[in-house]
N, C-alpha and C positions, 0 to 999 in steps of 0.2 A: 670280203672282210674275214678277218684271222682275231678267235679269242686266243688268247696266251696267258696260261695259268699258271701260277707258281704257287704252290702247297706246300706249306711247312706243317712245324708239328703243332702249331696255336689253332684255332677255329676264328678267334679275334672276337670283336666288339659283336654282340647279338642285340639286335632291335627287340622291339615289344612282342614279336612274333618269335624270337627264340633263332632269327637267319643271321648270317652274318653279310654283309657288304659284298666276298668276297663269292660265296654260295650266290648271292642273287645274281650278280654278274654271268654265273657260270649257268644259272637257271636263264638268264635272258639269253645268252647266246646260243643254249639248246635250242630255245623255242624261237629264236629268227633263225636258226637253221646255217649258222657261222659253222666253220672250221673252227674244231677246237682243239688247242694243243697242249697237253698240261704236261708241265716237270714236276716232281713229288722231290723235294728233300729227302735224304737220308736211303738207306739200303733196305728199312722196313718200316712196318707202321706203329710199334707195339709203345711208341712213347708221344704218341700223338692223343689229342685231346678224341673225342670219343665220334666230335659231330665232325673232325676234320677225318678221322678214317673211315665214315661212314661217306663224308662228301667225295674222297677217292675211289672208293666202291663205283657210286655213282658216275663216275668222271672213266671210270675204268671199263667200262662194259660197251661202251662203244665210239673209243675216238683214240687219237694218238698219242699217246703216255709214255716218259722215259722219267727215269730216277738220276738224280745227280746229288754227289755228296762235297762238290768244290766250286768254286764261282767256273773255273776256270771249263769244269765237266759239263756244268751248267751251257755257258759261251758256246762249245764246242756244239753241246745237243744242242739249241736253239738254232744253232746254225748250218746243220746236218738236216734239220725236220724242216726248216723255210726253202731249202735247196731242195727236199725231196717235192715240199707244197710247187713249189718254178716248175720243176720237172713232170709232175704229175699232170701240170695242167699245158704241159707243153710251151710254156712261156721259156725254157733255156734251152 
């Protein structure tokens, strides 16, 4: 199984506990031990809410991360890092 993360600059709706939806996702597929692949919106983080540049920290120190600022960058990396997942696992 493959997580696929898309990171913009909101952090989104936070439960009672202060997480959002989108963080717990990204904490379950650490802890089953998924592939995880996050795309990050935009060229930096300096206009992003505070707990979503913290969540990218987190997402950035050990798994496959690329930035795109167009759907189309987007499409392209998505489909560049599933080709390398085929490859890596000797499946193409």
């Amino acid at each position: 199984m493959i997580y696929l993360g898309l990171f913009g600059n909101d952090y989104g709706f936070e439960d009672a506990e202060g997480v959002s939806p989108t963080h717990r996702e990204f904490d379950l597929a650490t802890a089953q031990q998924k592939l995880r692949l996050i795309f990050v919106k935009g060229s930096d983080d300096k206009t992003k809410h505070p707990k979503m540049q913290a969540l990218i920290r987190q997402a950035g120190s050990d798994l496959i991360r690329r930035r795109f600022t167009t759907a189309a960058e987007l499409v392209s990396a998505v489909y560049a890092a599933l080709v390398q997942v085929l490859e890596d696992r000797e499946l193409i």
